[in-house]
N, C-alpha and C positions, 0 to 999 in steps of 0.2 A: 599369750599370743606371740606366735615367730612372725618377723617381719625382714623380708628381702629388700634387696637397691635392684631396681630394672633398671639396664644400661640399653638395652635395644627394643624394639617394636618393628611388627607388619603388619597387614589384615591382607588377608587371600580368601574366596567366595564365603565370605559371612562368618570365617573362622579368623580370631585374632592371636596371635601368638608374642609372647614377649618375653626376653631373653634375662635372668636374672646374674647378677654379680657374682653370687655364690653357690655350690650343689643347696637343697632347698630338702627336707623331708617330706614331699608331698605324694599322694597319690589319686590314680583315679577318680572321681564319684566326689574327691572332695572340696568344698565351699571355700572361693578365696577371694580377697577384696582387693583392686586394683586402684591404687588412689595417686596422685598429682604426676600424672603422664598425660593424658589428655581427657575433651570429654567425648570422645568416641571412644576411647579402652578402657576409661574407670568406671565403677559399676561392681558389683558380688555376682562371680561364676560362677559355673562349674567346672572342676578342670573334665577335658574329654581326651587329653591325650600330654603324653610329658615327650615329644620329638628330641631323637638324638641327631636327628639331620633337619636340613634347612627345607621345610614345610613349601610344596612348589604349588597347593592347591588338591580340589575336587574331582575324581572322574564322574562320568555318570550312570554309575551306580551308588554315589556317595559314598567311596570310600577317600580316605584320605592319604593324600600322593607326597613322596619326598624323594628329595635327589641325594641318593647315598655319597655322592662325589664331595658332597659338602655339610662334614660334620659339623653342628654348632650344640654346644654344650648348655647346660640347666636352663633348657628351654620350657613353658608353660602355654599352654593349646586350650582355647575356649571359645564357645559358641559367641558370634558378633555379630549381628545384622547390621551391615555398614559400607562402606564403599571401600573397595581396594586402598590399601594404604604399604606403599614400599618402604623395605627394610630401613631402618635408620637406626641411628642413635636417641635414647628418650634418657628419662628421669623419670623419678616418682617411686614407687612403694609395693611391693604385693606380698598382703599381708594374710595370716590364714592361723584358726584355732582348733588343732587338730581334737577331735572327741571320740573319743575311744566307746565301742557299744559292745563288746566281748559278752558281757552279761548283763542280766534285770535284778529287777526289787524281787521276782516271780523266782530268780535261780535262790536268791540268797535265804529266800524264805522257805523255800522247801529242804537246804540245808542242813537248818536251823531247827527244820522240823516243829516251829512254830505257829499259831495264830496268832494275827495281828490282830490286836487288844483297840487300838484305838488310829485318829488320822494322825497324829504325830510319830505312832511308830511307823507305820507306812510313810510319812517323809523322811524319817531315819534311815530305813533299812532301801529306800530309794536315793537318798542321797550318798548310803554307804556303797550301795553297789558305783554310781557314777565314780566315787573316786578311788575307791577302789580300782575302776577299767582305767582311769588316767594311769595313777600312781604304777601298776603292772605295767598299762603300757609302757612307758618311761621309762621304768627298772630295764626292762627287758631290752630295749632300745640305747640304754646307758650300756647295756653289754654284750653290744654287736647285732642284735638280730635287728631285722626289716619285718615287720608286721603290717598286717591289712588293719585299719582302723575297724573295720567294720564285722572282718570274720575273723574267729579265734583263730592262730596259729593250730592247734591240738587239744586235746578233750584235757590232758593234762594240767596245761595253761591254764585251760576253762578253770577248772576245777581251783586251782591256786589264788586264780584270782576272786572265787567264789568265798573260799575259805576266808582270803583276806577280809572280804567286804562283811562277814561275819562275823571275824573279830573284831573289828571296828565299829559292828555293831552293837557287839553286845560288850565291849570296853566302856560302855556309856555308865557314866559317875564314877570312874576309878582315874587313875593320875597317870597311866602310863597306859602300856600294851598288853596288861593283866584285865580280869575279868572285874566287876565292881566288887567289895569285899568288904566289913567289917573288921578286917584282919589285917593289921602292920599299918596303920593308920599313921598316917606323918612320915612314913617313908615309900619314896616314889621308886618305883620301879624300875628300870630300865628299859626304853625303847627300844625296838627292833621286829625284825620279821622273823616269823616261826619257820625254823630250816627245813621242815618238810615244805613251808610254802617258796619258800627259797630253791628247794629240789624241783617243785612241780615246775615253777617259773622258768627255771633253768639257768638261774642268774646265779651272778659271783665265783662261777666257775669257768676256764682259759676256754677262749674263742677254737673250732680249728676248723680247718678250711673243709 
């Protein structure tokens, strides 16, 4: 779970906005908890918008209005039913656990080109897909890219991160990153990611602009 310091707050027609200390990885659509600011701002949102300027209110058509003359930096915009509240100075928390949905138990299985024998392999190959979409995510974000939590990057990605949750899958009863085996019993393998999965990913290779 990442966790921000909020140093400012507003509320403008039923939207609350509040100003965090640091740039934040967040993005649209996604679930964040606002805690020891007050008890009009604290509560689990949604964020509906990240303002690079100072949020001036509603027109009516319900779009959301900002004055470009006054830029304010790693701002946060969510739905607040509440009374107008002027900009100030706060305290407290906004904290968010980003969950990465790239792919299903549904991709990984058809990969695999398996049937699922029993409810334990289907928590397996459910729980491999889950972190497997973390662990990519991450990688991929440890090496410069900006991803949607929600939609893959490219079919590539897909695919990389499909493969991963696959091995992970079927790594199950062996000591490392090897498949289960009979074979070299007492020596552990070495960990790591398969370089085609590392290709697809597109990680460990220089950023360019």
């Amino acid at each position: 779970m990442a966790t921000y310091t909020v140093t400012n707050k507003y509320l403008i027609d039923n939207y609350a906005v509040v100003q965090l200390l640091t740039p934040a990885e967040l993005e649209l659509g996604q679930s964040i908890t606002i805690s020891g600011v007050d008890a009009t701002f604290d509560g689990t949102y949604t964020i509906r918008a990240l303002p690079q300027y100072r949020f001036t209110g509603v027109d009516t058509e319900g779009d959301l209005l900002y004055d470009i003359q006054e830029p304010i930096a790693n701002q946060v915009l969510y739905a607040k039913t509440a009374d107008d509240v002027s900009r100030q100075a706060a305290t407290g928390t906004l904290s968010s656990t980003p969950t990465c949905t790239w792919i299903n138990a549904a991709d990984v299985t058809a990969w695999l080109n398996i049937t699922v024998a029993s409810a334990n392999d289907t928590a397996l190959i459910t729980t491999a897909a889950a972190a497997s979409n973390q662990f990519c995510y991450r990688r991929r974000q440890e090496a410069g890219y900006i991803d949607s939590l929600t939609t893959v990057p490219s079919q590539d990605v897909k695919l990389g991160t499909i493969m991963y949750a696959g091995a992970l899958y079927r790594a199950r009863g062996s000591l490392g990153d090897a498949f289960a085996t009979f074979d070299g019993m007492g020596t552990a393998p070495m960990v790591g990611m398969a370089p085609m999965v590392k290709q697809l990913l597109g990680i460990d290779r220089p950023q360019v602009a």
